[in-house]
C-alpha positions as CSV (number, residue, x, y, z in Angstrom):
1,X,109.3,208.2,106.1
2,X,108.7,209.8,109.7
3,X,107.4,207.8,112.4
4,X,105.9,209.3,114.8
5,X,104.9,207.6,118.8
6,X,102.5,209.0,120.9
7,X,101.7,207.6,124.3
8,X,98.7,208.4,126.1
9,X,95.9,207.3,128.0
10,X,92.5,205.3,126.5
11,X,91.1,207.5,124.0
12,X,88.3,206.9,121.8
13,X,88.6,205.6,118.1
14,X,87.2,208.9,116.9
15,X,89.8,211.3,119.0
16,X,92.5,209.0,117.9
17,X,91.3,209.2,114.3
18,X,91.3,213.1,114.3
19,X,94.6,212.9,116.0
20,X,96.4,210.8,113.4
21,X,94.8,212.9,110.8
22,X,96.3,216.2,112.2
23,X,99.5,214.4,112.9
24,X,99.7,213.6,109.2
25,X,98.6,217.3,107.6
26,X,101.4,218.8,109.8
27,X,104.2,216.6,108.3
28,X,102.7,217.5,105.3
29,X,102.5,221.0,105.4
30,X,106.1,221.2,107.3
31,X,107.9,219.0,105.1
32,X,106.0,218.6,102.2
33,X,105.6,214.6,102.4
34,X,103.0,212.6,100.4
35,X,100.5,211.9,103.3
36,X,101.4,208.0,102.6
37,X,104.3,208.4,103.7
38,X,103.5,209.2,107.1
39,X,102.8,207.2,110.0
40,X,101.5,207.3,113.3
41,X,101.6,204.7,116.7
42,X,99.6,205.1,119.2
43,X,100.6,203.5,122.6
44,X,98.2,203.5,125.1
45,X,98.7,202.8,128.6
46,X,95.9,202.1,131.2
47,X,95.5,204.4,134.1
48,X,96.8,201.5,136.6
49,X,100.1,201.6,134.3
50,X,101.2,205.1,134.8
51,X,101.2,207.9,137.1
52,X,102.6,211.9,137.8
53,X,103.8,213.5,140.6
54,X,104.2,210.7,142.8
55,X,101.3,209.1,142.6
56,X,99.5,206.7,140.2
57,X,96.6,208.0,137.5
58,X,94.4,205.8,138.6
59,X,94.6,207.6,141.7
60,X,93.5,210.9,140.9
């Protein structure tokens, strides 16, 4: 059973849907896994909570 982790940013319920939902087809299609089998965490992290080059997201 894979598990997959993505962390990101706030998203909305319906990007995160469409993401998990693509997520899933392509362990499908790759490995040819019942869909059930499949699941997906989503860790999201505040813009306060994380930052790139040197400075925070928040910031940008």
């Amino acid at each position: 059973m894979p598990i997959v982790t993505v962390q990101q940013g706030p998203r909305s319920v319906e990007l995160k849907r469409e993401l998990v939902k693509r997520i899933t087809d392509a362990f499908v299609a790759a490995y040819s896994l019942p869909p059930e089998t499949v699941q997906v965490w989503i860790h999201e992290f505040p813009a306060e909570s994380w930052g790139a080059a040197g400075k925070l997201t928040a910031d940008k």
